[in-house]
N, C-alpha and C positions, 0 to 999 in steps of 0.2 A: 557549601551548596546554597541554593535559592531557598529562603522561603516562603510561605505560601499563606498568605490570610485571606480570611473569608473577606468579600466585596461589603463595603457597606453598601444599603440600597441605593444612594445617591451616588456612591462614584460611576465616574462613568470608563466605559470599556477602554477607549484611549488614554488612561492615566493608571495603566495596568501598575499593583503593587508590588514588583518585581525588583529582587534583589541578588547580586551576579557575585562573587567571589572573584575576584582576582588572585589568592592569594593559593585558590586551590588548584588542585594537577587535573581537575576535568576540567576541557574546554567550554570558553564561553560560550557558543553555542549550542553545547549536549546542555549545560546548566537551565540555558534558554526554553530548549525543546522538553527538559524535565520539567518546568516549573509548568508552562504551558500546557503538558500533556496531564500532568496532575491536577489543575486547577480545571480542565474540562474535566478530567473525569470525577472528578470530583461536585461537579455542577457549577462550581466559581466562575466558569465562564460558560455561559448557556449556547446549545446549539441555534445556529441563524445570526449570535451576536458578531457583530465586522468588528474584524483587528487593526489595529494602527497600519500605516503604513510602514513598509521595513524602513524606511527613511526617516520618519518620526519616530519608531520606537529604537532604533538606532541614536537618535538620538536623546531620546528621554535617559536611555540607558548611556548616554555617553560610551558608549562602543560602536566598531565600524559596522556599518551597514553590510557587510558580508556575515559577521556573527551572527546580523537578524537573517539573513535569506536564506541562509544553513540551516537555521532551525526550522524555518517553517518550509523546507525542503523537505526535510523527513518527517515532519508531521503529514504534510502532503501527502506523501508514498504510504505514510503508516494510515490514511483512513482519516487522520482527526482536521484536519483541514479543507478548507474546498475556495476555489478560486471561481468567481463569476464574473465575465468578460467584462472591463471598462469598471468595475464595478468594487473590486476591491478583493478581498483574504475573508470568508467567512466561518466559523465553527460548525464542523460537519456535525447533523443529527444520528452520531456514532452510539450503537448499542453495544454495553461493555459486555465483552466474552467474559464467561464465566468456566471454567474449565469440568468438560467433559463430568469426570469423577461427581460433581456436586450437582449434577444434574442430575433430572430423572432418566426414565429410559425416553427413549426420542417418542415411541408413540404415545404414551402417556401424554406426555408435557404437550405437544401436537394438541389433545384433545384440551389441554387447562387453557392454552391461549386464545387472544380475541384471531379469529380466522380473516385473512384481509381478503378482502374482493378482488377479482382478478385485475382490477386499475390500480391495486396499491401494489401488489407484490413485485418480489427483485425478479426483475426479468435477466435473467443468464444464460438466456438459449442463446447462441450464436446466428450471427446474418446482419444483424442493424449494427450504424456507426452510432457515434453521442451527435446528436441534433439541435438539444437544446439550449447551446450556448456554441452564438456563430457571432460576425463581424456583421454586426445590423450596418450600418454606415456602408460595408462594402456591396453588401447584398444590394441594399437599395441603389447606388450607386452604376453597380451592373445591371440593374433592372431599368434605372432611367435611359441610360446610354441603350438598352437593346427597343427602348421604344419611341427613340429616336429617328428610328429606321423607319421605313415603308413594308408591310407585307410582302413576301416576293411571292411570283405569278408563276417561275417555271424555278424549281427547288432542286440544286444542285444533289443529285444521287451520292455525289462524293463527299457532300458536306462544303460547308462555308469555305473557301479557300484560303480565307484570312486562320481561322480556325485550325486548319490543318496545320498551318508553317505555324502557329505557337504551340499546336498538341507533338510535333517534332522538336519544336527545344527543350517542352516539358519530357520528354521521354530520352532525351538526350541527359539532361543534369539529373533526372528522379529514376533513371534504369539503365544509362551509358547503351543507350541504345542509338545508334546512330541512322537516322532515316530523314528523308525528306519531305514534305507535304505530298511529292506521286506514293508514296508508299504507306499514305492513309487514309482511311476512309470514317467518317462520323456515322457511327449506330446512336441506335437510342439505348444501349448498355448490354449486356453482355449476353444476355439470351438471345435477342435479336441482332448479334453477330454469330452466333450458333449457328440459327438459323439460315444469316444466309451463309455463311458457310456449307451448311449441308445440303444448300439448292442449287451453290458452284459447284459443289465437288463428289455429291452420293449421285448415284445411280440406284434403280429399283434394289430393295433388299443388302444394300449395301453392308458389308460387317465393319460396325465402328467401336473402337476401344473404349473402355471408360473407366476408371478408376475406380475399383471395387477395397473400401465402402468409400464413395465421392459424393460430388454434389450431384442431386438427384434432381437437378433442373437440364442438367447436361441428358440424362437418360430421356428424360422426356422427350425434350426439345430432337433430338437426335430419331429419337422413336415416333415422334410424329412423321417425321417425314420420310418415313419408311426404312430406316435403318435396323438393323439387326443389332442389338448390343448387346458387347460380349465385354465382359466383368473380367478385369485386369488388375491382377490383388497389389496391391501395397502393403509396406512394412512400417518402420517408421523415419524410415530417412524420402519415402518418397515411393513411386511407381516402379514393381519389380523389373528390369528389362528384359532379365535370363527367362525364356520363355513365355514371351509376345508370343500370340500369333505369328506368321508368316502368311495369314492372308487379307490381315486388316486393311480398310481403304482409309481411316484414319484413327487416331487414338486421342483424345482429348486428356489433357493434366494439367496438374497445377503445380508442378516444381517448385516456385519460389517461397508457398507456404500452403500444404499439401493438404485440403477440405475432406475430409475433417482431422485426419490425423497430427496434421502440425509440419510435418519433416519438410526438410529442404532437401530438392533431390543433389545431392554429390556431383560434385565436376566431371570424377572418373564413371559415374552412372550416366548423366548427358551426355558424356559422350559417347559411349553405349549404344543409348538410346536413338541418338544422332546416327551414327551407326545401323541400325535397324533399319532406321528408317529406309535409309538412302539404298541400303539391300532390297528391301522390300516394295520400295516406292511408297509407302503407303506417309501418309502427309499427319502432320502432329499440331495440334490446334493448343496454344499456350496458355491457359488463363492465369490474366496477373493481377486478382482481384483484389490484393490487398498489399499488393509486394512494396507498398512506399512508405511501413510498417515495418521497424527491424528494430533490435532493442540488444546489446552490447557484441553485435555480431557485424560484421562487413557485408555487404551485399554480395549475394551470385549472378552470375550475368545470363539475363533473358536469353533462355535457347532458341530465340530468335536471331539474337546479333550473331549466335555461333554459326548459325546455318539461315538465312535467309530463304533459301529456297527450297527447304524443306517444312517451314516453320508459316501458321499463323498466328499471330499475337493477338490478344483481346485484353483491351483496358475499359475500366467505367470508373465514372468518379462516384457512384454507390456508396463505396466506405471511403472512400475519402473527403465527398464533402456532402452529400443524402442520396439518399436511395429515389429522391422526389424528382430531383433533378432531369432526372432521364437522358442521361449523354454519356457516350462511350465513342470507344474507337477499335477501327480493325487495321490491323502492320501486317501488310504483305505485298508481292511481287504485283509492280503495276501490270501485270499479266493478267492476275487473278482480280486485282481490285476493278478493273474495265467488265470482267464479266460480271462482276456482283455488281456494279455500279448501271450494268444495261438492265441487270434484272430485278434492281429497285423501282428502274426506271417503269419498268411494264406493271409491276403491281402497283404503284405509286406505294411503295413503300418509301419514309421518309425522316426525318429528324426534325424537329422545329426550328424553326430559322431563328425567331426570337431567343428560344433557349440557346440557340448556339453563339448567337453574339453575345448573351449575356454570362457564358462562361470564357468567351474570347476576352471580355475585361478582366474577370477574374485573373485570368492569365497574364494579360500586358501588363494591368495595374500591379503584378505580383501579387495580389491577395490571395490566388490561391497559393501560393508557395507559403505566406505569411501561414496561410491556416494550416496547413500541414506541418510546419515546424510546432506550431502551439499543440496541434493534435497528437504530433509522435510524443513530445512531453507530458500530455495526460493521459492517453494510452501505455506511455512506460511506469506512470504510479498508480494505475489498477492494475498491469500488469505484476508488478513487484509485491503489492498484495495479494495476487492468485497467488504468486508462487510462494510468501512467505508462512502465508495461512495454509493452504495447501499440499504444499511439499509437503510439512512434517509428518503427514498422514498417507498421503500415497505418492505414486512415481506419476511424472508431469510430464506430460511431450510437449516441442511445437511452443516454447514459450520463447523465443528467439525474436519471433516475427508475428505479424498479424495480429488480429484481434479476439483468438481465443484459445485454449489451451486443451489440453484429453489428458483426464485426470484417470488414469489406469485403474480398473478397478475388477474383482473379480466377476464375471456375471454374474452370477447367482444375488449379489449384492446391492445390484443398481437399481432394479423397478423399486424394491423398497426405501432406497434411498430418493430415489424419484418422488415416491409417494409422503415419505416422510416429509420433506422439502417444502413438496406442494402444501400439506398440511401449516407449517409454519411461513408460508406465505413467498417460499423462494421457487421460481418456475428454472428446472433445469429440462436438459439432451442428451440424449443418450448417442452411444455408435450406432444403433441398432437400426434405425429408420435411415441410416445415409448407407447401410451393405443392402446388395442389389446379390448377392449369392452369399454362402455361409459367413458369420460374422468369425473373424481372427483372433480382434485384439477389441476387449471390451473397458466401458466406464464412460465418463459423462464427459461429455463436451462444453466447457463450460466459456460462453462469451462476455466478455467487461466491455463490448464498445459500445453499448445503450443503456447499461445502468451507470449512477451516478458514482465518484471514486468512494464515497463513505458508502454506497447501497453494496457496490462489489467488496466490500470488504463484511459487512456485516453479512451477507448473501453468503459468502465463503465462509464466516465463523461456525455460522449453522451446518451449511455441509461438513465442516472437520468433525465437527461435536457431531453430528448423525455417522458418519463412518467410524470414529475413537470410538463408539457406545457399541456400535454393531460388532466390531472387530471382535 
């Protein structure tokens, strides 16, 4: 095996003093990730200091440069690594787990710690994507090209046309959705496709579905404009079908990774559901707010492609490239899209013309394809830390896809777990505030796609250790 000596003050980080066995039956790469993971925890290698490149330390170590990218593969996933754009492999500021048993009791210990401000603590409520490490060079790049342009004077209700035929190939290669530029319309993201969806298609007092417990911007937005919402339970694979209503005029879900539960709704449920509809008339509003997020599972195909005519689609690039942005899209029957695009027209409801060319580059240029490849890669190693920390303490839904997982837990358990949390500086979510009628299926919801990979992972050591102690 490797050993491990202390740095003298003067060496420097890149002339790491690392020693590999060939002769032994561990691979060079676990050898790699052992020296490495013990020399940080150890403080030998301090958090913030930058590592070689795998190409240099490939070669320092006269081994192939795949033994280096292995190891700090799973360093990566375990928490001790952190990658900053353009920038290089840096040593995450990871706090070493101490197991459960040798701790105090969680509210005690709460009270002996320094309490962090609510700017320091791990934010693990679910909703925000990771923001703070983007393609500066592309960003600025789609911002000069959108201001290039002139103002426009009369603002297409449908959106950019150029924009459309690339939000159709994107939703072609990211959802096998097959559509053309007639069968989309540019929102400014996904509430203000709600929206008008419910100004095309409700009548006074309308009864609309909603996924009880779901996202509670859908209840609003629906109940603003005079909708009657009627709470439509979910299990964990997704939205019950057996016993919809039979008078709903529409039902809103999120099939492809089910807010907040996790589940993906079943083929043989969609079709079901599809099913339902088509008995019923009543029309099924899709949201696919996060579906271009999958992690060792194959995609489902948008109940849109199954049924066109039954079906509206809503996409936003929210969590896939910020929430700042403010661009989305609505997929349906150029039927439907001419009445919402007349009755844009009257409210001057609108999109930004600038923003939209400046996400039409991201598109052409492929930068955003580029970020979404690097984003599913560092959403599947805080992913793989929820589930590695967490699992061993409770049952985990909804870790498949998307950007956050429902860590099952008994109610009686969660506000204190809540409280305890907050007290050590982790902000968690409960089920509780997303069920609109009695709650089913309780425990915390916990999101990794706006904290850091070493914060979600230290953020999850704490929650194990406050539920091991309660248990």
């Amino acid at each position: 095996m490797a050993t491990i000596d202390r740095f003298p003050e003067t060496t420097s980080v890149h002339d790491l003093p690392v020693t590999l066995s060939r002769e032994s039956s561990v691979p060079l790469s676990t050898q790699l990730a052992d020296w490495l993971r013990a020399a940080m925890h150890s403080g030998t290698l301090a958090p913030g200091e930058r590592l070689p490149s795998s190409r240099g330390l490939a070669g320092q170590l006269q081994v192939s440069r795949t033994v280096v990218t292995e190891a700090f593969q799973q360093l990566y996933a375990e928490g001790w690594l952190e990658g900053r754009h353009g920038s290089g492999t840096y040593v995450a500021a990871v706090e070493v787990f101490t197991p459960p048993a040798e701790r105090s009791h969680p509210r005690r210990a709460g009270k002996q710690e320094v309490r962090r401000s609510q700017a320091e603590a791990i934010d693990l409520i679910p909703g925000n994507p990771w923001v703070r490490d983007y393609d500066k060079a592309a960003w600025k790049r789609a911002w000069r090209k959108a201001a290039d342009l002139p103002p426009g004077a009369n603002p297409d209700p449908y959106g950019l046309p150029y924009l459309r035929e690339l939000l159709a190939g994107h939703l072609r290669r990211a959802r096998s959705v097959a559509v053309g530029p007639e069968n989309i319309l540019v929102t400014r993201g996904t509430g203000n496709g709600m929206d008008l969806v419910a100004l095309a298609l409700l009548g006074p007092k309308a009864r609309v579905g909603v996924e009880d417990p779901g996202y509670r911007v859908a209840r609003s937005v629906f109940a603003a404009r005079g909708a009657e919402i009627v709470p439509c339970p979910v299990d964990e694979d997704g939205v019950i079908v057996d016993g919809l209503p039979e008078d709903l005029a529409l039902l809103y879900t999120t099939p492809a990774h089910q807010y907040p539960l996790g589940g993906r709704l079943p083929i043989s449920r969609r079709e079901r559901l599809l099913a339902w509809s088509r008995r019923t008339g009543a029309m099924i509003v899709e949201d696919d707010y996060d579906a271009e997020f999958r992690y060792d599972v194959a995609p489902l195909p948008a109940l849109y492609g199954l049924d066109p005519a039954r079906v509206v689609l809503l996409g936003t690039l929210s969590k896939s490239l910020a929430p700042d942005v403010g661009v989305g899209w609505l997929v349906g029957s150029p039927e439907l899209l001419a009445t919402i695009a007349a009755l844009r027209d009257e409210l001057g409801d609108r999109t930004s013309g600038p923003v939209q060319q400046a996400v039409a580059t991201l598109l052409e240029s492929g930068d955003l394809d580029r970020h979404l490849r690097r984003m599913r890669l560092e959403y599947a190693r805080r992913r793989a830390v929820v589930v590695e920390v967490l699992g061993k303490v409770c049952r985990l839904h909804g870790d498949t896809a998307g950007l956050h997982v429902l860590a099952e837990l008994p109610d009686a358990l969660v506000p204190g777990i809540i409280a305890a949390a907050r007290e050590r500086g982790v902000l968690l979510d409960s089920t509780e505030r997303h069920h609109h009628d009695r709650a089913r299926l309780h425990g915390l919801v916990i999101g990794y796609g706006s904290a850091s990979l070493s914060e979600v992972k230290r953020g999850c050591q704490i929650v194990a250790e406050l539920i091991s102690s309660i248990e």
